[in-house]
KOLGU-4560 file (N, C-alpha, C; in nm, 3 decimals, padded with zeros to 5 digits):
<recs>
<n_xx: -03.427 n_yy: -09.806 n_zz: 01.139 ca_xx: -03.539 ca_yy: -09.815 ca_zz: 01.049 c_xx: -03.520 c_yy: -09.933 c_zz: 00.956 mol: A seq: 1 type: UNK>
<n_xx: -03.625 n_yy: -09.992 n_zz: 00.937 ca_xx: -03.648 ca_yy: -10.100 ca_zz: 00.825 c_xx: -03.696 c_yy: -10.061 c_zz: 00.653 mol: A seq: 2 type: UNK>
<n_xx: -03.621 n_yy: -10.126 n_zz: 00.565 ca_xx: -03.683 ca_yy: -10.118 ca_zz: 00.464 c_xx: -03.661 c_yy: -10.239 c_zz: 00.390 mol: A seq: 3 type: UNK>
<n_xx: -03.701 n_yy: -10.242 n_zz: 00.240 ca_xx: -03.750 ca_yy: -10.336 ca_zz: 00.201 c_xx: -03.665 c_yy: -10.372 c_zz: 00.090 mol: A seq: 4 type: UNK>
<n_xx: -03.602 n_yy: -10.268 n_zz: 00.043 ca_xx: -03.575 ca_yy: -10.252 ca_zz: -00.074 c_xx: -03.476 c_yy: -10.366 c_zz: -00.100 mol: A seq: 5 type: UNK>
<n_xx: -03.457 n_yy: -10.414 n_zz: -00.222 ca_xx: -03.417 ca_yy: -10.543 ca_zz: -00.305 c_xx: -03.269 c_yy: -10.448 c_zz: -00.364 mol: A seq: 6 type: UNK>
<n_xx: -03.181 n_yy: -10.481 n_zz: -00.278 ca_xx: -03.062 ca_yy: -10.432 ca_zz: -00.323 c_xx: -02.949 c_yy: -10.501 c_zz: -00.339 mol: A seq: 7 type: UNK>
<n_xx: -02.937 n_yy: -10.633 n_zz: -00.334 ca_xx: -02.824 ca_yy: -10.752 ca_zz: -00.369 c_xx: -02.810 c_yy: -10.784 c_zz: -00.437 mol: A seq: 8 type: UNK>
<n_xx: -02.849 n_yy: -10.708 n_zz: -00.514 ca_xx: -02.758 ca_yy: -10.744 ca_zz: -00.662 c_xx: -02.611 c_yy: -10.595 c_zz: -00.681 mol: A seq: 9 type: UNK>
<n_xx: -02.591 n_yy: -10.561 n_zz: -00.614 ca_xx: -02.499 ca_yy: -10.475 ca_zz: -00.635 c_xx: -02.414 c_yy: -10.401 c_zz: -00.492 mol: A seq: 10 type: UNK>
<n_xx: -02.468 n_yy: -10.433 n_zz: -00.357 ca_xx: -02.470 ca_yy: -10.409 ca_zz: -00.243 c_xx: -02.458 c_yy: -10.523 c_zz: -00.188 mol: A seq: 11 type: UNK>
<n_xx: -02.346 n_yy: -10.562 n_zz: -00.088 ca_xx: -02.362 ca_yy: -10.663 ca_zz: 00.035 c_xx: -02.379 c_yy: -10.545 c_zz: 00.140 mol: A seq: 12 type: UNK>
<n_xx: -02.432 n_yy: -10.639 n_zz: 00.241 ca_xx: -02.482 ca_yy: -10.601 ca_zz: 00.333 c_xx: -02.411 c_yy: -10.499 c_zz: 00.403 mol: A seq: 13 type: UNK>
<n_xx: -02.250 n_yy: -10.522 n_zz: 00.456 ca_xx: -02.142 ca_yy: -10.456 ca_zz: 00.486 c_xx: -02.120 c_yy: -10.322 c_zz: 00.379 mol: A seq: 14 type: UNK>
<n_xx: -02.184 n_yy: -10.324 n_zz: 00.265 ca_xx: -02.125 ca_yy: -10.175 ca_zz: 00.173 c_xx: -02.242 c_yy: -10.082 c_zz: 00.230 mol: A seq: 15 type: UNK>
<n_xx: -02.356 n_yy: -10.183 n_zz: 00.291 ca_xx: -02.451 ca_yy: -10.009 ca_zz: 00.338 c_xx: -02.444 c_yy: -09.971 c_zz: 00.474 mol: A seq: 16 type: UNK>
<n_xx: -02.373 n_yy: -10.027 n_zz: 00.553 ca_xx: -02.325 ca_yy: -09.916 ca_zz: 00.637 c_xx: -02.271 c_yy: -09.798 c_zz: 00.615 mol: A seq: 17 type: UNK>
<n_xx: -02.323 n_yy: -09.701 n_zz: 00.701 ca_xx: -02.267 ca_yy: -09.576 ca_zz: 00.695 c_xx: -02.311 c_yy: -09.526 c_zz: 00.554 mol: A seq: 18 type: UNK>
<n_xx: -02.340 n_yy: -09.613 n_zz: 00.493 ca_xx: -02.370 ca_yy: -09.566 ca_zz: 00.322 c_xx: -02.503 c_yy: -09.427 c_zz: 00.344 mol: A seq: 19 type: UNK>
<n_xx: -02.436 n_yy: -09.302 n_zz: 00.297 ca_xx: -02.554 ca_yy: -09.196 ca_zz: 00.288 c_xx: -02.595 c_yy: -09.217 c_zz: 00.169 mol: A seq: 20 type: UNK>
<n_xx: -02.719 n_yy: -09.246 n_zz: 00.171 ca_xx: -02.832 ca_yy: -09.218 ca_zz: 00.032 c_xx: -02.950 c_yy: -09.145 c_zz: 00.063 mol: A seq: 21 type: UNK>
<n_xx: -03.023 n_yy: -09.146 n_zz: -00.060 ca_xx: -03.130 ca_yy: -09.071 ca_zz: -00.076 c_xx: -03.267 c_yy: -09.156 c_zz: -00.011 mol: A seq: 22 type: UNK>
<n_xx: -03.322 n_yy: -09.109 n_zz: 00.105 ca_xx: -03.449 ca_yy: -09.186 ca_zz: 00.115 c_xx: -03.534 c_yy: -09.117 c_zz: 00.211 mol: A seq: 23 type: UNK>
<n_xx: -03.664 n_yy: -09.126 n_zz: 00.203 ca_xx: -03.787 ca_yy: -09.096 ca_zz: 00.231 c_xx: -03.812 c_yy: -09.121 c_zz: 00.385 mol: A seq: 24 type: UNK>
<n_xx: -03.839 n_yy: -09.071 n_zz: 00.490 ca_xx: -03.829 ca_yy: -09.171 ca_zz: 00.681 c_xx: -03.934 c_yy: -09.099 c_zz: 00.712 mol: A seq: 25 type: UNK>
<n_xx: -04.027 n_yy: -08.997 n_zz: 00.672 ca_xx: -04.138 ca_yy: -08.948 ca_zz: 00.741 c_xx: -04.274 c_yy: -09.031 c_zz: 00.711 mol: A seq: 26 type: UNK>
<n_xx: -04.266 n_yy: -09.120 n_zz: 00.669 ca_xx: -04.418 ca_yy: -09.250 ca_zz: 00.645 c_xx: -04.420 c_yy: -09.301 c_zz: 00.735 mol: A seq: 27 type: UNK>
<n_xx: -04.605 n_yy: -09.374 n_zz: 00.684 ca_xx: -04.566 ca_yy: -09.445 ca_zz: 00.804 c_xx: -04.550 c_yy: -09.574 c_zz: 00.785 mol: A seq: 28 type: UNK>
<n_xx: -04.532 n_yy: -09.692 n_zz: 00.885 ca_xx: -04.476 ca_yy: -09.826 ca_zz: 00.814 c_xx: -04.595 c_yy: -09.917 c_zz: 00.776 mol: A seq: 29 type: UNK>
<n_xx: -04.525 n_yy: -09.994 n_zz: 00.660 ca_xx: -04.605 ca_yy: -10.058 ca_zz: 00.593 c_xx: -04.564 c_yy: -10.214 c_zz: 00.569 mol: A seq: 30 type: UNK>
<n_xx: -04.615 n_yy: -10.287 n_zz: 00.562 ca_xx: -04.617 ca_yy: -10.451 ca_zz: 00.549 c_xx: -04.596 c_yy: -10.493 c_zz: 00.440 mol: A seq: 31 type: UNK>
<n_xx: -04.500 n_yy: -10.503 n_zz: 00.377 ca_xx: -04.442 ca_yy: -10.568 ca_zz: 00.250 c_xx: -04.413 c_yy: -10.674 c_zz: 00.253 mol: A seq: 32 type: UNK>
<n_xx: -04.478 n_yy: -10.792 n_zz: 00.210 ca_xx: -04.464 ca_yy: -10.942 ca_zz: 00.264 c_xx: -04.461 c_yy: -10.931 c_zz: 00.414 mol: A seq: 33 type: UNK>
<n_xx: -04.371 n_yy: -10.983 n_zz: 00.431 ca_xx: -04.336 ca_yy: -11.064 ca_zz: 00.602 c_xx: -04.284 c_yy: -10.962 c_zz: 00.636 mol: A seq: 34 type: UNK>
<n_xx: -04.268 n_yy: -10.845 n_zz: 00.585 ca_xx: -04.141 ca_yy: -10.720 ca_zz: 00.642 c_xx: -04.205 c_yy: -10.571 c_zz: 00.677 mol: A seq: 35 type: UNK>
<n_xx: -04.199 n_yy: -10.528 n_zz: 00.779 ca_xx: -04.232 ca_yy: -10.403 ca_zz: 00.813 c_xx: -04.130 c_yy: -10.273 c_zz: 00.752 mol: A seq: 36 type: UNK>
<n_xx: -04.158 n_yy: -10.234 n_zz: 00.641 ca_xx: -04.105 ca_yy: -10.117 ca_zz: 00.630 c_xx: -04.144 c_yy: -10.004 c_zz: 00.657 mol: A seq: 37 type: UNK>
<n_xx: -03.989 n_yy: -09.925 n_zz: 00.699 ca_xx: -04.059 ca_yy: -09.791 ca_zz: 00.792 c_xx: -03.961 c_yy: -09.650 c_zz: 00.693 mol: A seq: 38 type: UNK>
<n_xx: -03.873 n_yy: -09.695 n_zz: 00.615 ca_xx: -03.835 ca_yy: -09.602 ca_zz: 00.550 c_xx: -03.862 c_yy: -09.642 c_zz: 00.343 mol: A seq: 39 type: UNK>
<n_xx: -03.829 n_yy: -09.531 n_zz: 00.306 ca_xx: -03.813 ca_yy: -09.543 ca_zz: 00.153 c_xx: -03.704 c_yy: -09.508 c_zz: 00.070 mol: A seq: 40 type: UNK>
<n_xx: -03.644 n_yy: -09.585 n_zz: 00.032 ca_xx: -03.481 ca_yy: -09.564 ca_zz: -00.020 c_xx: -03.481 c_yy: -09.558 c_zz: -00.174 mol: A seq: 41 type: UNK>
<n_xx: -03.473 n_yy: -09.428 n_zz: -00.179 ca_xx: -03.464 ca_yy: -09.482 ca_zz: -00.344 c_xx: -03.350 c_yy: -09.461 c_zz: -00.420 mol: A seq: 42 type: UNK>
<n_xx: -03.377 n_yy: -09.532 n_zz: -00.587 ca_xx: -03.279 ca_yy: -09.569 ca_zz: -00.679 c_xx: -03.346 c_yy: -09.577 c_zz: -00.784 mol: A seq: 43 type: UNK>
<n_xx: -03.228 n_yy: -09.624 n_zz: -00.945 ca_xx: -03.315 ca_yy: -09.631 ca_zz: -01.027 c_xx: -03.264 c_yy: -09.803 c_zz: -01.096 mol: A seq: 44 type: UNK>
<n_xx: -03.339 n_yy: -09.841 n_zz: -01.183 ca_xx: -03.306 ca_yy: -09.967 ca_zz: -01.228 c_xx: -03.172 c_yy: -09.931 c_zz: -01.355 mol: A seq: 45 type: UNK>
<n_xx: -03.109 n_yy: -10.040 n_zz: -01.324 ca_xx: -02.979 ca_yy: -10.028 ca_zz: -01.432 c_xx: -03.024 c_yy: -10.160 c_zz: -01.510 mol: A seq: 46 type: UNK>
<n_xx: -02.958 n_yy: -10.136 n_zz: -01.597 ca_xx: -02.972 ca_yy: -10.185 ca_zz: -01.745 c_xx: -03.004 c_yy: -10.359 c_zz: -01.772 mol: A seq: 47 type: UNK>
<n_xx: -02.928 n_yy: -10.411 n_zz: -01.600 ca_xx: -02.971 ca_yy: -10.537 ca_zz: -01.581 c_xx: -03.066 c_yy: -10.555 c_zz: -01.489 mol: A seq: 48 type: UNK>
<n_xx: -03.159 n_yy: -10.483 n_zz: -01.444 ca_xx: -03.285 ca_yy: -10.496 ca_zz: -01.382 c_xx: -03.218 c_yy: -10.501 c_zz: -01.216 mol: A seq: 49 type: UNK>
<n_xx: -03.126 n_yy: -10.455 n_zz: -01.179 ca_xx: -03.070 ca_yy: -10.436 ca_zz: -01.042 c_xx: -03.058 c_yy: -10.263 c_zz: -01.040 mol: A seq: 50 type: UNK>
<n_xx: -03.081 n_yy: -10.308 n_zz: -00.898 ca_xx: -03.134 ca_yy: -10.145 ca_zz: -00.829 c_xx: -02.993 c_yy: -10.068 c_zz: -00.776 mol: A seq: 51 type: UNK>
<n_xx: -02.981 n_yy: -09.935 n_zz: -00.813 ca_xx: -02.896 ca_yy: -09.840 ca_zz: -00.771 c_xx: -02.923 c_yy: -09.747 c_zz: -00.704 mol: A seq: 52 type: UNK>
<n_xx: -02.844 n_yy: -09.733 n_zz: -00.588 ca_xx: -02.870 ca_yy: -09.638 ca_zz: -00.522 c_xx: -02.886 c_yy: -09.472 c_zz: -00.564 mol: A seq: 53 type: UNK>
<n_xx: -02.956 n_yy: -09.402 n_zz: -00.533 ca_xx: -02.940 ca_yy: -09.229 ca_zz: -00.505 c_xx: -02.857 c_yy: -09.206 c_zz: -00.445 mol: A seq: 54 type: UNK>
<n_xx: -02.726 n_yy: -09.114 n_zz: -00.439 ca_xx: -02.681 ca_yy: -09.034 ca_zz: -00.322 c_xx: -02.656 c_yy: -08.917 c_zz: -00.389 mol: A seq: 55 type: UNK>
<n_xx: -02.643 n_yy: -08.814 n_zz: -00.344 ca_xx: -02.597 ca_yy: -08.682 ca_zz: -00.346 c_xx: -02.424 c_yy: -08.652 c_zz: -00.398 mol: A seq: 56 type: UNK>
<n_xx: -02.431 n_yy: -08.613 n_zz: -00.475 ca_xx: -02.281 ca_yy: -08.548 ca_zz: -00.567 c_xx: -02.205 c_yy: -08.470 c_zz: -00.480 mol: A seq: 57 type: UNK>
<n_xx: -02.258 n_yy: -08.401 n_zz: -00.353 ca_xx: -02.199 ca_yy: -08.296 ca_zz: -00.238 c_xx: -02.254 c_yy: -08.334 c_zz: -00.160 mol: A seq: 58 type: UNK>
<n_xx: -02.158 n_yy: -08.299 n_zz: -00.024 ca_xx: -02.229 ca_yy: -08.304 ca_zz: 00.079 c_xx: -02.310 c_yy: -08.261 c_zz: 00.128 mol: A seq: 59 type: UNK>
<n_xx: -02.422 n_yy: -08.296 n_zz: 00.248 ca_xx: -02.529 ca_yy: -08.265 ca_zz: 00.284 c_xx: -02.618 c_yy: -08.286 c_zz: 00.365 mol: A seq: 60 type: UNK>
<n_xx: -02.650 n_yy: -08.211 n_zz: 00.443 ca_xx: -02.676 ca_yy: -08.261 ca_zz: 00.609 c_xx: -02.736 c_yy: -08.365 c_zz: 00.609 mol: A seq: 61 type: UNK>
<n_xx: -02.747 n_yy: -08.467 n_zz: 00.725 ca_xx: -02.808 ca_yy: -08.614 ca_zz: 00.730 c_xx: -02.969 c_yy: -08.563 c_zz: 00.744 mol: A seq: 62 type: UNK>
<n_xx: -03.102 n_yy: -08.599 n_zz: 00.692 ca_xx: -03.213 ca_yy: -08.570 ca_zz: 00.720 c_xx: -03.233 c_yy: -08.419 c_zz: 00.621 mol: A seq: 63 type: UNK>
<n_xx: -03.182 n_yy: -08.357 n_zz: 00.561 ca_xx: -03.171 ca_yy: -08.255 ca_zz: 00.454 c_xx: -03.360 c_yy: -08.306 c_zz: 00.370 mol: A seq: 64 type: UNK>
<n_xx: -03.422 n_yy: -08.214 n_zz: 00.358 ca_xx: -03.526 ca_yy: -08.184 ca_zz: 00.278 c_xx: -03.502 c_yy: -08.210 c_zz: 00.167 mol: A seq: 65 type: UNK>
<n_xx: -03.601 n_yy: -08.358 n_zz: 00.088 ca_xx: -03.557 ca_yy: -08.413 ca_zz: -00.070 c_xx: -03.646 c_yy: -08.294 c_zz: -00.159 mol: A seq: 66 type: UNK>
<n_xx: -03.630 n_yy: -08.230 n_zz: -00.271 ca_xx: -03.687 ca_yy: -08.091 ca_zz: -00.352 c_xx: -03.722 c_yy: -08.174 c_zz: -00.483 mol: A seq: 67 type: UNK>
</recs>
């Protein structure tokens, strides 16, 4: 899956492998500039306007229902 999200300011490319986070995959895809995104990853902004990831404090099945 593709997404869009603006995450280099705190993430190289190599730290999101395997990286479990919090994100959204039942949409459908959408055209963000030049880029087809098909999932939604979210985070919140830190204090210098760079994006942080969500993940879960425990473990938790891959595809788990967000509440």
């Amino acid at each position: 899956m593709n997404s869009s999200a603006q995450l280099t300011g705190h993430y190289a490319k190599k730290d999101l492998v395997n990286k479990r986070v919090v994100a959204v995959t039942n949409i459908p895809p959408k055209r963000i500039a030049e880029f087809i995104c098909e999932v939604l990853v979210l985070g919140v902004t830190d204090s210098h306007g760079e994006i942080v990831l969500l993940e879960s404090d425990r473990p938790v099945p891959a595809g788990a229902r967000i509440h």
